[in-house]
C-alpha positions as CSV (number, residue, x, y, z in Angstrom):
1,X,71.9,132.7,18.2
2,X,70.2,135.7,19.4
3,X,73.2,137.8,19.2
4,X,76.5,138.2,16.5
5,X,79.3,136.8,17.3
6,X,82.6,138.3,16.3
7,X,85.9,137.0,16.5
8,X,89.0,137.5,16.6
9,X,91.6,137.6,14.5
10,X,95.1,135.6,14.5
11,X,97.0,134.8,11.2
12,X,100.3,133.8,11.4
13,X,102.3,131.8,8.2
14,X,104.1,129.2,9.9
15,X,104.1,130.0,13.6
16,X,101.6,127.6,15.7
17,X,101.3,131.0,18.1
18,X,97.8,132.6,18.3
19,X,97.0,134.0,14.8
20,X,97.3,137.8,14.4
21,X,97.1,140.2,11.8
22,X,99.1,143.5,11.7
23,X,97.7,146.7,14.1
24,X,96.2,149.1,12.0
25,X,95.2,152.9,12.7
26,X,91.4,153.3,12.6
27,X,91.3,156.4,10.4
28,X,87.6,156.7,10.5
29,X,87.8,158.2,14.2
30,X,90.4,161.1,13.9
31,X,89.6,161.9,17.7
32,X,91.9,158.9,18.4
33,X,95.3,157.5,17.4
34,X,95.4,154.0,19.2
35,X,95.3,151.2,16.9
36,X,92.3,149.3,16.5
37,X,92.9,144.8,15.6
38,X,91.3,143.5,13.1
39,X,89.4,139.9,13.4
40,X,89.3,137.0,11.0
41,X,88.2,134.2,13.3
42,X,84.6,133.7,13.5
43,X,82.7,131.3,15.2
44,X,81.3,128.4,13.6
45,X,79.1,127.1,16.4
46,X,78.1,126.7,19.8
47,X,76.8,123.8,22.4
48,X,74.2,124.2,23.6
49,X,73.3,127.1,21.1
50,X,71.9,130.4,22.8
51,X,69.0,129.8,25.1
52,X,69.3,126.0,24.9
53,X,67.4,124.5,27.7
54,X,68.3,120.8,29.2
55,X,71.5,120.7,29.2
56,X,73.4,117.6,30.7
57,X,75.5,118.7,34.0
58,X,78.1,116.7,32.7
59,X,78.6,117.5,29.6
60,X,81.0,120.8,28.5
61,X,80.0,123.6,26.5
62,X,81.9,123.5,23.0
63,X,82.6,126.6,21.3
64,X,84.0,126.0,17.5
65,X,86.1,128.6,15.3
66,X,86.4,128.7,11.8
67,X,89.9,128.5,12.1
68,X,92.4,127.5,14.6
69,X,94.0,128.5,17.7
70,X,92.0,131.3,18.5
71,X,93.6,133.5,21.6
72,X,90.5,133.4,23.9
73,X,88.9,133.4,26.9
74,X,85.7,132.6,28.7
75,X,84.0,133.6,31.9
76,X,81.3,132.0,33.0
77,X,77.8,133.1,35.3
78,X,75.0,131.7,37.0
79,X,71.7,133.3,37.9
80,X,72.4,135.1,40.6
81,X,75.2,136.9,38.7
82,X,77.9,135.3,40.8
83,X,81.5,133.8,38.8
84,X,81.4,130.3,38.1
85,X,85.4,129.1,37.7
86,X,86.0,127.9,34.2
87,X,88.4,126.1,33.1
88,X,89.0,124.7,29.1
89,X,90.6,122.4,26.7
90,X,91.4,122.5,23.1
91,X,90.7,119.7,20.8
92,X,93.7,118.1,18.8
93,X,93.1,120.3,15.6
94,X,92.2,123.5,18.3
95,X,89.1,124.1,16.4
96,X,86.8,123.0,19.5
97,X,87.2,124.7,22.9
98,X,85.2,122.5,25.5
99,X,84.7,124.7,29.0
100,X,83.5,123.1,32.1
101,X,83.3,124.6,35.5
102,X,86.2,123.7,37.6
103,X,84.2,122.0,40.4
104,X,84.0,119.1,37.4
105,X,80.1,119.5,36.6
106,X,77.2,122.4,36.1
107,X,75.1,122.7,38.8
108,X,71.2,121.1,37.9
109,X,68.7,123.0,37.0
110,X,70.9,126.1,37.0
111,X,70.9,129.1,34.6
112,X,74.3,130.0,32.9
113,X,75.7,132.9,30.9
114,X,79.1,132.3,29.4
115,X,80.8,135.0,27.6
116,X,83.8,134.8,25.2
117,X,86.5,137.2,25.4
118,X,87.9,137.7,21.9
119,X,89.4,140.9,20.4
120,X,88.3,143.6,22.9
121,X,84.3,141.8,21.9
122,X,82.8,139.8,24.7
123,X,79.7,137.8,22.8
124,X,77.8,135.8,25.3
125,X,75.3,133.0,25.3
126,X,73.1,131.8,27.8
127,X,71.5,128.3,28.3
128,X,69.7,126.1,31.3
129,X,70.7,122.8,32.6
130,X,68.0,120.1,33.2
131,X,67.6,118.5,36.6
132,X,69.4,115.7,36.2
133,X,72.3,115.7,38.9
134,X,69.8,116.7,41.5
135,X,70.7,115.2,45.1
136,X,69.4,111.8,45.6
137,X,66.0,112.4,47.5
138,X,66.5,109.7,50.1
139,X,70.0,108.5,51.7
140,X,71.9,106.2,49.0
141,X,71.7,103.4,51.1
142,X,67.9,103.1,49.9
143,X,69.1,102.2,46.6
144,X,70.8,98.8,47.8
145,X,67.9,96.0,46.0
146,X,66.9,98.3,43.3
147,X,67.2,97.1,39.6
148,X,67.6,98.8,36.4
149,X,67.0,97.4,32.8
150,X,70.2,98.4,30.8
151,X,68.9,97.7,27.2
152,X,71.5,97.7,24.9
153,X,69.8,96.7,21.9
154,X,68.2,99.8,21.9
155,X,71.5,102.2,22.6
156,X,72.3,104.8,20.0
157,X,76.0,104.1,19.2
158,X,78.7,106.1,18.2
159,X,81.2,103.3,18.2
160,X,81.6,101.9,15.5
161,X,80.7,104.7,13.6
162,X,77.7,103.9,10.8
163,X,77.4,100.2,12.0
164,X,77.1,100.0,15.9
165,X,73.1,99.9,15.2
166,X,73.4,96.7,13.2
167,X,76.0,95.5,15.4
168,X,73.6,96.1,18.3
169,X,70.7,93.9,16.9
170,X,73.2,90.6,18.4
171,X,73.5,92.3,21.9
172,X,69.3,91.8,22.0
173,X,69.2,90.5,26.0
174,X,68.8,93.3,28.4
175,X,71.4,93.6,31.7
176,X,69.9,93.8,34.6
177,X,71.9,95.8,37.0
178,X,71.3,95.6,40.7
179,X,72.8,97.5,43.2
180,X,74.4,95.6,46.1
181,X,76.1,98.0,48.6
182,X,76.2,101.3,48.8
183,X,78.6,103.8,51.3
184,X,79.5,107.5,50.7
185,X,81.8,107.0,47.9
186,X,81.6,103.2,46.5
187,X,78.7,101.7,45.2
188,X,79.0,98.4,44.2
189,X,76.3,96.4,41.4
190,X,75.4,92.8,40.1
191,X,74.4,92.2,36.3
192,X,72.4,89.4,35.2
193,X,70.9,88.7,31.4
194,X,67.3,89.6,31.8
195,X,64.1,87.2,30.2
196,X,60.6,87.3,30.1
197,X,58.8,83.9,29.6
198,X,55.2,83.1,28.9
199,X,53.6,83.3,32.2
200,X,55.2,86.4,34.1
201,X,55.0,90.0,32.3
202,X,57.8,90.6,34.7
203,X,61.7,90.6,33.9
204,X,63.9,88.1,35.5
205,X,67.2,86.8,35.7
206,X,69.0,84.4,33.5
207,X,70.4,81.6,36.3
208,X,73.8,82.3,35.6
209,X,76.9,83.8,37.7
210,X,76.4,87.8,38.0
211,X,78.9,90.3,36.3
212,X,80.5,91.8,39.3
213,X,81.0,95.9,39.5
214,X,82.6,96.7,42.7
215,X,83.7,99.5,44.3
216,X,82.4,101.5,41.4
217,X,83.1,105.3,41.9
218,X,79.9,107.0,43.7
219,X,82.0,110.3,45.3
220,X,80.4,112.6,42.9
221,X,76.5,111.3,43.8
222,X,74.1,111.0,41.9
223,X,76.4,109.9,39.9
224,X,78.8,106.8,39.4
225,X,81.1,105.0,36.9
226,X,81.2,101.4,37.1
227,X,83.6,98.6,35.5
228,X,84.0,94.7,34.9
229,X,86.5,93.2,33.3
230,X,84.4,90.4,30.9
231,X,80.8,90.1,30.0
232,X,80.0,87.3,27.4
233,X,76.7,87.9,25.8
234,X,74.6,85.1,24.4
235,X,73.0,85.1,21.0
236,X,71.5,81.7,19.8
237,X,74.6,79.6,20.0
238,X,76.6,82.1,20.0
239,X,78.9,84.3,23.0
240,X,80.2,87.5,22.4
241,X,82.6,88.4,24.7
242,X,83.0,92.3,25.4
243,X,85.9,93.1,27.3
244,X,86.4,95.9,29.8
245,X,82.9,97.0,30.2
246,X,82.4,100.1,31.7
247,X,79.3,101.9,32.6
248,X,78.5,105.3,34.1
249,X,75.2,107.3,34.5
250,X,73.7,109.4,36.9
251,X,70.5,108.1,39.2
252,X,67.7,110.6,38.9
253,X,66.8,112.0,42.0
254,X,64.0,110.1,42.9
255,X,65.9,106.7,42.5
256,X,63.5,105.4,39.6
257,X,65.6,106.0,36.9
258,X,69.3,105.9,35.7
259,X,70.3,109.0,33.4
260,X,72.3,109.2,30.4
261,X,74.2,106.1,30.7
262,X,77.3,105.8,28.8
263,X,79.2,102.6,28.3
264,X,81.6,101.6,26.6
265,X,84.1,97.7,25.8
266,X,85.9,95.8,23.1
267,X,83.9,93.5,21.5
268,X,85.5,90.3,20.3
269,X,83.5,89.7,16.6
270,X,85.3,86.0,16.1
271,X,82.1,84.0,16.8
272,X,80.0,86.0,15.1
273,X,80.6,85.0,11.5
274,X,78.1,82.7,11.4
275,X,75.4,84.9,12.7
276,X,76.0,87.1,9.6
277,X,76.1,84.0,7.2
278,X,79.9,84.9,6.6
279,X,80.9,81.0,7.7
280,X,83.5,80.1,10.6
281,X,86.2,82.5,9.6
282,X,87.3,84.1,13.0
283,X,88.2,87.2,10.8
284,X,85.1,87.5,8.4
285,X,83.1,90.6,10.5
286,X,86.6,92.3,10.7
287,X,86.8,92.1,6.7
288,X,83.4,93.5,6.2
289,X,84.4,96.5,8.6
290,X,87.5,97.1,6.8
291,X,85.0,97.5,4.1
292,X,84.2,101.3,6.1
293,X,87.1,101.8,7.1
294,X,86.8,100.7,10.7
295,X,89.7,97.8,11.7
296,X,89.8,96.2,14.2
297,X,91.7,96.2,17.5
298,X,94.0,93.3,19.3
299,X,91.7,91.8,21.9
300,X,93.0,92.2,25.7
301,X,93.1,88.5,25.6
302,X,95.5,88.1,23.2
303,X,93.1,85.7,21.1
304,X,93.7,87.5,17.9
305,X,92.8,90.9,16.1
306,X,89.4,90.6,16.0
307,X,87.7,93.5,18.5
308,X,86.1,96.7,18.0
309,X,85.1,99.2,20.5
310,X,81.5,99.5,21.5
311,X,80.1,102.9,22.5
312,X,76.7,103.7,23.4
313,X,74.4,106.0,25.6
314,X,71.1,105.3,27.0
315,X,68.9,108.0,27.8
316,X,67.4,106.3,30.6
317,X,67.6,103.2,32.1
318,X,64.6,102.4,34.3
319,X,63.8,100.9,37.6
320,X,62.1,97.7,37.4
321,X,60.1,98.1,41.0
322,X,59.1,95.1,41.3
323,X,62.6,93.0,40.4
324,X,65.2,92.6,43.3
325,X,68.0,90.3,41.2
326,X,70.2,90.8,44.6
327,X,67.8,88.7,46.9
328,X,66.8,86.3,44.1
């Protein structure tokens, strides 16, 4: 960071109150008798760090302390010097303040300057946002045919922590999403497994029933959240159910792209035993978990507890121009 930060101060033994210490008089400056506070917090950490560029309209700005409950506040500016409202929320441990403007989102491509208030210091930081979130160049309506290639296979996963890359080797066939309908404030898609065979270098779809999104969310265009309530994923001989799949992303302006897609399900790991060479044993990918410390979760279903939560982002899912799995 370009500039210190200081912070502010706040001890209390046993009180969960904003930690302060006791006023003292600041007998270096005899020309005064006012108090001066003194400040123990610091700041650990920012994100974005100072002068970041790219950052996701979505996504807050997290300020971390070195210890918690900080009193504190923030004010935010964009490049023309005007206020941007700010509103913020505390993690459980109140360690991590995350701010967000309180229209929901930054504005793309937007500079910002957000300044935090602590102990009569006002450190600042400034970053950019990238253009994703820009309005959709043509009316939405256009995107009604279109097809993106959701590969999860290659999906960095946070869920479950340290093993949702291996886990994602047995979620190896591509979705195909296709949007179906489009009005101002629903958009509603069609998912089909996606192939390639010998002759075509094209994608297509598996011949199969589609995965239904409707009436996905689209009031905050470009971007959308979407939900089914089953997909059941092939591998070899083997289906892996994940329940309650949701997806969300934003299209990039120019429709030929979807950015940073998040989604996120329970994955029912009962069949999938004998893909790891553990046997039949409904329960045998759940044992090696509990092995890091992940357990698993009762599936919606009620078929037993054998699910995890899957969570992963793809940076960009793109349009396959010359697939149309809605008129196929």
């Amino acid at each position: 960071m370009t500039q210190s930060i200081f912070l502010m101060l706040f001890a209390c033994d046993d009180d969960p109150s904003p930690k302060t210490k006791d006023v003292v008089e600041d007998t270096s400056t005899p020309d005064t008798d006012e108090p001066v506070e003194q400040c123990d917090i610091t700041i650990a950490g920012t994100a974005p760090s100072d002068g970041a560029g790219a950052w996701f309209y979505r996504n807050p700005a997290v300020i971390t302390f070195s210890e918690e409950n900080p009193t504190v506040a923030f004010s935010v500016s964009d490049s023309s010097g005007a206020d941007v409202p700010v509103s913020f929320e505390w993690d459980d441990v109140r360690l991590n303040a995350s701010i967000l403007p309180e229209s929901g989102s930054w504005s793309p491509s937007e500079n910002y300057s957000l300044t935090i208030d602590l102990c009569g210091n006002t450190p600042s930081i400034s970053f950019s946002t990238s253009d994703v979130g820009t309005p959709l160049e043509e009316d939405a309506s256009n995107l009604v045919g279109n097809t993106y290639f959701i590969d999860l296979s290659s999906a960095e996963y946070s869920e479950p922590p340290g093993v949702g890359t291996l886990l994602s080797l047995y979620l190896d066939m591509p979705l195909l999403l296709g949007v179906s309908n489009v009005d101002s404030s629903v958009i509603d898609f069609e998912a089909y497994l996606g192939y390639r065979d010998d002759v075509s270098p094209d994608w297509m779809a598996v011949d199969m029933d589609p995965w239904i999104f409707s009436g996905a969310d689209f009031s905050s265009q470009p971007f959308f959240a979407a939900y089914t309530e089953m997909l059941s994923i092939p591998y070899g001989s083997v289906d892996i159910p994940v329940h309650g799949f949701a997806i969300e992303g934003t299209f990039a302006s120019d429709a030929s792209s979807i950015q940073k897609a998040t989604f996120t399900g329970l994955g029912d790991t009962s069949g999938m035993g004998p893909l790891m060479g553990f046997g039949n044993d409904p329960n045998a990918v759940c044992t090696l978990l509990g092995q890091y410390g992940i357990s698993c979760l009762d599936c919606p279903d009620g078929t037993g507890t054998y699910c995890i939560r899957l969570t992963g982002d793809i940076d960009q899912a793109d349009l396959l121009p010359s697939v149309d799995v809605i008129s196929e």
